[in-house]
Each structure stands twice: as C-alpha cells, then as structure tokens.
PyMOL CGO cylinders between C-alpha atoms (Angstrom):
from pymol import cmd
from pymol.cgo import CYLINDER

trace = [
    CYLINDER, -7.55, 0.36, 2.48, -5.55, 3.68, 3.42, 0.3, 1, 1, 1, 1, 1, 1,
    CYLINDER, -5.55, 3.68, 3.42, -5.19, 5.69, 6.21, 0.3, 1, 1, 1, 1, 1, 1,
    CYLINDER, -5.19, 5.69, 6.21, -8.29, 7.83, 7.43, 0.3, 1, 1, 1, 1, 1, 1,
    CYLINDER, -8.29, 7.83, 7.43, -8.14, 11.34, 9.24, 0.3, 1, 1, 1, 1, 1, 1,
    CYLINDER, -8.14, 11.34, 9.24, -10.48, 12.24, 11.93, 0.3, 1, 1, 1, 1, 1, 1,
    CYLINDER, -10.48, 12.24, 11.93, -10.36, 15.78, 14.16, 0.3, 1, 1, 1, 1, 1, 1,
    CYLINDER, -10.36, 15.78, 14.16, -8.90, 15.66, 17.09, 0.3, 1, 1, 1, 1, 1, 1,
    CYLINDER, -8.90, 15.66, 17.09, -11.53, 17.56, 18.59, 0.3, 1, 1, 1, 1, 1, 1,
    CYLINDER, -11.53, 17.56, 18.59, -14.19, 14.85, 19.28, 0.3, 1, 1, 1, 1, 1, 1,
    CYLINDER, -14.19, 14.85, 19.28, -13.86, 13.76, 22.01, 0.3, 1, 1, 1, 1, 1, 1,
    CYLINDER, -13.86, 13.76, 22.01, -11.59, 15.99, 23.61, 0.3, 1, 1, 1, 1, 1, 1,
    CYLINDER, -11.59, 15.99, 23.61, -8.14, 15.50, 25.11, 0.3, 1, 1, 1, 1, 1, 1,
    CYLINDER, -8.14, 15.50, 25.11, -8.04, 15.41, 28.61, 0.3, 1, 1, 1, 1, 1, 1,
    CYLINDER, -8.04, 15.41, 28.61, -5.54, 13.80, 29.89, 0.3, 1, 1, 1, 1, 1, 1,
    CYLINDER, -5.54, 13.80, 29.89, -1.71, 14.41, 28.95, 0.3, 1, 1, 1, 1, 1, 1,
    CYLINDER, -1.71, 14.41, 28.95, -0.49, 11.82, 26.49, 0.3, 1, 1, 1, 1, 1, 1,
    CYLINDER, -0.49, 11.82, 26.49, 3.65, 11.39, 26.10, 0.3, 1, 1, 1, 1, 1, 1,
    CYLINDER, 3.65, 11.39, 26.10, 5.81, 9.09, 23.94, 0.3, 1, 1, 1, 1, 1, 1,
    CYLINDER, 5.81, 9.09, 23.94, 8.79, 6.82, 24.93, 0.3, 1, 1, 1, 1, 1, 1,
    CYLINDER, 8.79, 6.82, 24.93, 11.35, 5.94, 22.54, 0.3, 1, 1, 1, 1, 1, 1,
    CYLINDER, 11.35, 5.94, 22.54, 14.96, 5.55, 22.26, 0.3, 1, 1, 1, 1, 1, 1,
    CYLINDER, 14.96, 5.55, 22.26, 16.58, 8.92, 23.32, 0.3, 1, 1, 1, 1, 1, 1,
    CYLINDER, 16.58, 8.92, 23.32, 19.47, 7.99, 20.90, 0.3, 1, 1, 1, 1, 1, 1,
    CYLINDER, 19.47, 7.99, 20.90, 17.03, 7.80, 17.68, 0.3, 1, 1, 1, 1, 1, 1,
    CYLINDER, 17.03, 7.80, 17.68, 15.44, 10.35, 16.27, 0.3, 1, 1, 1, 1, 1, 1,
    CYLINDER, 15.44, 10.35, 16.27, 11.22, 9.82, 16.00, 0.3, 1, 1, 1, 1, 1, 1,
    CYLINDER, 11.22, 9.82, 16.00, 9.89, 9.40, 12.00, 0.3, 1, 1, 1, 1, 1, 1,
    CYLINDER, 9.89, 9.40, 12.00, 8.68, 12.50, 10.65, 0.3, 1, 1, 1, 1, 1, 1,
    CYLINDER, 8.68, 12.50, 10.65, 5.34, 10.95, 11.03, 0.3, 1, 1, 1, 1, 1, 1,
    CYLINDER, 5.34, 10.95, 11.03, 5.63, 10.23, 14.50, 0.3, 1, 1, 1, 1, 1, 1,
    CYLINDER, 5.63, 10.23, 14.50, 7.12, 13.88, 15.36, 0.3, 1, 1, 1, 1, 1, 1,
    CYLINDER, 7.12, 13.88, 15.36, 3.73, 15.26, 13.81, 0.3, 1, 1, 1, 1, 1, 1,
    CYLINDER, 3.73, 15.26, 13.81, 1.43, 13.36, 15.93, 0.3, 1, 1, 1, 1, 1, 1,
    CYLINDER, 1.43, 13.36, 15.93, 3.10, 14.63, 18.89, 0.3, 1, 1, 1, 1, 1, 1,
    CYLINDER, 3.10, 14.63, 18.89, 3.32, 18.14, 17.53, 0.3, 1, 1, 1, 1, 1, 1,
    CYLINDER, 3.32, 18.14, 17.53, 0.01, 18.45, 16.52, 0.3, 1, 1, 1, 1, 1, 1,
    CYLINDER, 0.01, 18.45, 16.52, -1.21, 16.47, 20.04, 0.3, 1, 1, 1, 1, 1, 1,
    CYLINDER, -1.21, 16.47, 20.04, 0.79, 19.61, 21.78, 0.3, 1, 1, 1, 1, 1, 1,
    CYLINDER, 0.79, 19.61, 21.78, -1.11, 21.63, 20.17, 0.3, 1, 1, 1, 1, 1, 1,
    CYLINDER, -1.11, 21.63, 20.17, -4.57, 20.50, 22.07, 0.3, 1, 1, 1, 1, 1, 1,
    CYLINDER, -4.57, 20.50, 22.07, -3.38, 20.09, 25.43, 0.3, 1, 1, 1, 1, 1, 1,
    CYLINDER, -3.38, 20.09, 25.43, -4.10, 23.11, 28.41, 0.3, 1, 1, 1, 1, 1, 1,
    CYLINDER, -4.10, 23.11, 28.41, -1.68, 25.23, 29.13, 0.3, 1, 1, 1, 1, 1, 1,
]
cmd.load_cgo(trace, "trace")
C-alpha cells in the first residue's frame, strides 16, 4: 500500500474548501501543501 496521486483537475473545484486547526500550531509541511496547491485551483 502507499499513497496514490491523482490531478486535481477531474472533477473540478467548485466550491471554496478551508482548513481549521489550532491557530497556535503550525500545519505539517504536508498539510501546508495541500492547501497551497488547493489555492492554486480556486477563481479569483
């Protein structure tokens, strides 16, 4: 087993999508990609 990529462009993103966490803790470097990469594919 292992992780699996898939593009984010199928389906689109549609909707804007936002993360909670604790504002005192900084996100894993894993979770700060997501969220930079999710920026990336929402409308200006």
């Amino acid at each position: 087993m292992g992780a699996v990529c898939i593009p984010l462009s199928d389906p689109p993103i549609e909707k804007c999508v936002g993360a909670i966490h604790a504002g005192h803790l900084p996100l894993s470097k894993a979770a700060q990609a997501l969220l930079d990469t999710l920026k990336g594919f929402l409308p200006t």
